[in-house]
Phi, psi and omega in degrees: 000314163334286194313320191293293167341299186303280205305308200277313179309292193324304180320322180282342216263293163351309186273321159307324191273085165223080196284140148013111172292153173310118153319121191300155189305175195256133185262307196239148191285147193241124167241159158234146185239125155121019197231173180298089234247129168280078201283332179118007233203009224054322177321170207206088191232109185272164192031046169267198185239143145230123195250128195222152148219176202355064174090346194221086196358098162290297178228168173192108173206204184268194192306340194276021173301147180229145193222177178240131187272325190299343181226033147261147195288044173327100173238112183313123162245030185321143208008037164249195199224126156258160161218168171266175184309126201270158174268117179226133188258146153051084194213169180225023142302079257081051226148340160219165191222271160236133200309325191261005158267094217283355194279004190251014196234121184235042194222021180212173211213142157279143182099147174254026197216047173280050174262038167259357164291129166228149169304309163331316162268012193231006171294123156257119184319296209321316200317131177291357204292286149035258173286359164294294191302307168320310200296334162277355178141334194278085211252018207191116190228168191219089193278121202228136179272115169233188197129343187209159186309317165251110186299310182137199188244115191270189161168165201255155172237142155299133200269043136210160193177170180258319199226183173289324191296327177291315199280341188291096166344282157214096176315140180036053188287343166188182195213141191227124203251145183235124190268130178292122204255169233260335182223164170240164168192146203273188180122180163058207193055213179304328172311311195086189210256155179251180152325146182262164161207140181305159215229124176280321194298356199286322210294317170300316179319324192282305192327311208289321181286327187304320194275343188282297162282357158286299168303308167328313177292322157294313144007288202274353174266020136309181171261145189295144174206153176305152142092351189296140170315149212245331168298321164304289178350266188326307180289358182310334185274350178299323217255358174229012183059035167276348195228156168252194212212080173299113182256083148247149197205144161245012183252130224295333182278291174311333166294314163303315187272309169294346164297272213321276208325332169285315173293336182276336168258017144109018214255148190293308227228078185270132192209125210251117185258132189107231192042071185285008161247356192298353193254016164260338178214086175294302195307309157334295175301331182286284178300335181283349191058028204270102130325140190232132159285100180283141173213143189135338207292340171264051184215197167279147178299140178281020172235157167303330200251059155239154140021115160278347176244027163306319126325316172289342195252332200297347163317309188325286189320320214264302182291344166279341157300345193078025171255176173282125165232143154250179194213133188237181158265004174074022186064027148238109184320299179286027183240006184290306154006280117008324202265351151283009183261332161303328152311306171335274192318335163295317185290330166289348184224044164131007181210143183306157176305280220304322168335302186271344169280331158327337195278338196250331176271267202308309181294320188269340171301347138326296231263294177320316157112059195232358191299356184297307174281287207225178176116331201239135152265088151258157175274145210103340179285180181289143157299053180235133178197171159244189156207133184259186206249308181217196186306121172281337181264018164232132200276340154338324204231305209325169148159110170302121190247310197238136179189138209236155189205104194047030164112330188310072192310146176296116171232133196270034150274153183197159174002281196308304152345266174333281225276335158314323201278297208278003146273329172287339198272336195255320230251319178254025186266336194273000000 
């Protein structure tokens, strides 16, 4: 009787919930022609071509690329802008809906020592955000589990699919660690920052990772076997670099202890998420070679006395340092929507335009390990890309008319839409 009761509640919320069918596979090769081609890479190519079949970049130049038009898709993009498809690292899309509906929230886990949760089965195509995030650009997501010191195993996705088996990039690209920091504080963001207090609780926390990655690390020099504790099991990829080591921590002391830590237990591909302190120890980040996920850029600084645009430069800092950075919402999905205007804003305080769109493409798809596929219009990559009306990393201009996902066109209605149509349609009848 329950079940029936739950299902009949349900049923309205459903009948509403009616996102975009998937895009069908690509039948005929398609160029877009005439528009300012972004390659993702810094390159620039006006009046250029990107020519795709079956999912997949063919050629990408200027007007003289030659093609066969009688039997190609022609899509004029004359005084429009392509890019490729942006990469938003580390969101919790697909994976949360709404936060204060817990049957809508899938991004936690009981226990603080998960890293055999994976994100991967707990992805929903169904989410409305989904096509939301898409209607700006964003066509490539890194759906990430939080909530516990070891979080679990993230992975990436293409934002359309009928299931997770369709839309999954890449499985399970890494397990993500929350560094227990030396002080806690409440706070921040638009709010601003509170007072720091020693965070008492820590001490127990490191034991418990140190014996958590010790063993994982004894482990993994065994032979792989059926039936294996399924938490080592899972970390086994820390120790051969198939998998990276998501760190975050944002304070320049908790950014240092966590790498060493990483580095002292053998781990390959260690990567610092956060790091509202990162511009304290460059050099540190640097010589460790650490690639970094920013997350954040559109808020207040985590000290009284820095900077107020300090968040705005820090993308600048970082790339003039020579580390590789990317720039995220820190896992809040409806802020994803949102991730080329963080890009804007890096361009405004120190860094070229194109400088900065590499911060949403090129880069993080490198640090997700995914540069293969996507991040770039190069030939050979996935077909994903868009076109935009005007400057995409301006919300003043942005607007997405077109997009494609592995060759797939898109179609870039969504929630926000409807309802702009049926309120303008009710607000301009009078």
């Amino acid at each position: 009787m329950k079940k029936i009761l739950l299902l009949l509640l349900l049923a309205p919320l459903s009948l509403l919930a009616q996102n975009p069918v998937p895009g069908k596979p690509q039948t005929r090769p398609v160029a877009v022609v005439g528009g300012t081609v972004h390659v993702g890479n810094g390159q620039v190519i006006e009046n250029g071509v990107v020519l795709f079949d079956n999912g997949q970049i063919r050629a990408v130049g200027n007007a003289q690329t030659a093609f066969d038009r009688a039997a190609t898709d022609v899509v004029d993009a004359t005084g429009k802008h392509v890019y490729p498809g942006l990469v938003a690292a580390n969101t919790t899309v697909g994976l949360t809906e709404i936060a204060s509906v817990r049957a809508t929230d899938d991004h936690n886990e009981i226990g603080q020592l998960n890293p055999n949760v994976r994100a991967l089965v707990a992805y929903s195509t169904d989410s409305e955000i989904i096509p939301t995030v898409r209607g700006n650009g964003v066509l490539v997501a890194q759906a990430v589990p939080e909530g516990s010191v070891v979080a679990g195993q993230s992975s990436v996705f293409n934002l359309d699919g009928w299931n997770w088996e369709d839309a999954a990039l890449k499985a399970d690209d890494g397990i993500w660690l929350v560094w227990p920091p030396l002080f806690s504080r409440s706070g921040g963001g638009f709010e601003g920052p509170t007072g720091p207090r020693k965070n008492d609780n820590r001490q127990p926390v490191l034991n418990e990772l140190e014996k958590l990655f010790g063993d994982a690390k004894a482990f993994a020099e065994l032979p792989a076997a059926p039936g294996a504790n399924l938490k080592l099991a899972a970390m086994r990829g820390l120790f051969d670099g198939s998998k990276a080591l998501y760190l975050a921590a944002d304070y320049g002391r908790d950014i240092i202890e966590a790498v060493k830590f990483a580095q002292r237990m053998g781990v390959k591909r260690p990567v610092l998420v956060g790091g509202a302190e990162s511009h304290q120890c460059l050099q540190f980040l640097k010589e460790a070679k650490i690639p970094v996920i920013l997350g954040g850029v559109h808020e207040l600084p985590a000290r009284p006395d820095d900077d107020v645009d300090l968040p705005y430069r820090l993308p600048a800092l970082l790339h003039r340092a020579g580390i590789p950075v990317a720039i995220s919402y820190g896992g809040l999905s409806w802020r994803t929507r949102n991730l080329p205007f963080l890009a804007g804003t890096a361009a405004g305080f120190g860094l070229e335009k194109e400088e900065a769109l590499k911060l949403i493409t090129s880069t993080p798809a490198q640090i997700l390990g995914i540069a293969d596929r996507v991040g770039t219009l190069e030939p050979g990559k996935q077909a994903t890309l868009l076109i935009s009306k005007g400057d995409l990393l301006d919300m003043r201009t942005s607007i997405v008319e077109r997009a494609w996902i592995g060759g797939r066109a898109v179609d870039l209605d969504d929630k926000q839409k409807r309802l702009y149509r049926k309120f303008s349609e009710k607000y301009n009848a009078r």
